[in-house]
N, C-alpha and C positions, 0 to 999 in steps of 0.2 A: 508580623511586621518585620521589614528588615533590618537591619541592624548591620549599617556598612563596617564597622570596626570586629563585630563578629563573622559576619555574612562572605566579607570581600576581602580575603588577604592582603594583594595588593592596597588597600587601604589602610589597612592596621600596620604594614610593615614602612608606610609612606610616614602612617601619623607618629610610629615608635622611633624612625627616623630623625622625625623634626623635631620631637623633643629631648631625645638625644645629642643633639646640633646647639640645643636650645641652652641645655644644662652645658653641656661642652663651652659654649660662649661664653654661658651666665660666667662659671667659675672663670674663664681665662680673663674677661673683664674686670673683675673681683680683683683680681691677683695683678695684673697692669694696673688699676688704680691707687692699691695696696704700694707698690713697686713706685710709680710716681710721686706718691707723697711719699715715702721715703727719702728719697732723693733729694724731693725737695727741699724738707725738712732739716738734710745733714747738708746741709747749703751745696750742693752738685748742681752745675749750671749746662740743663737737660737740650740739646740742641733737637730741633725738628726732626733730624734724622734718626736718634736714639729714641724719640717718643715715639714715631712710628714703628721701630721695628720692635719695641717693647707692645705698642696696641693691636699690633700685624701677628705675633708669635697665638699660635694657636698649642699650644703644648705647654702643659700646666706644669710636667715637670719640670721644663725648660725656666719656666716665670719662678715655680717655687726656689730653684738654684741660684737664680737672679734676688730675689726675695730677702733669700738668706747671705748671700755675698755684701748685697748694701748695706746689711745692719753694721759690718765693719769695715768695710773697706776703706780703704786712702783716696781713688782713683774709677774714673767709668771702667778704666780701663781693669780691673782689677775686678769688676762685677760682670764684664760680655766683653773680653778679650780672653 
């Protein structure tokens, strides 16, 4: 019997793909979420434009850096300037 994920390269390399995309989101999502209630929470008043480019950033190290700058900073400007 066939067996596309063994049988059909091109399919295993589509389906290790999408879930590589998948996990790559999952965590950047995590981490924008994470990043947002921070924010929140040390009362920073988050305009539309800084929520999108915090939920747009695909690059985890990018969000962990961000991450870690909110826990103390003064300033947005101080976490993505």
């Amino acid at each position: 019997m066939l067996q596309p994920l063994r049988d059909f390269p091109f399919v295993r390399d589509a389906y290790n793909n999408g879930l590589e995309d998948g996990e790559l989101r999952g965590r950047t999502t995590g981490l924008a979420t994470g990043l947002l209630t921070i924010l929140e929470i040390r009362g920073f008043s988050v305009s539309a434009e800084v929520q999108a480019l915090i939920r747009d950033c695909l690059d985890p190290e990018v969000l962990g850096r961000w991450h870690q700058r909110a826990k103390k900073a003064a300033s947005l400007d101080e976490i993505f300037g």
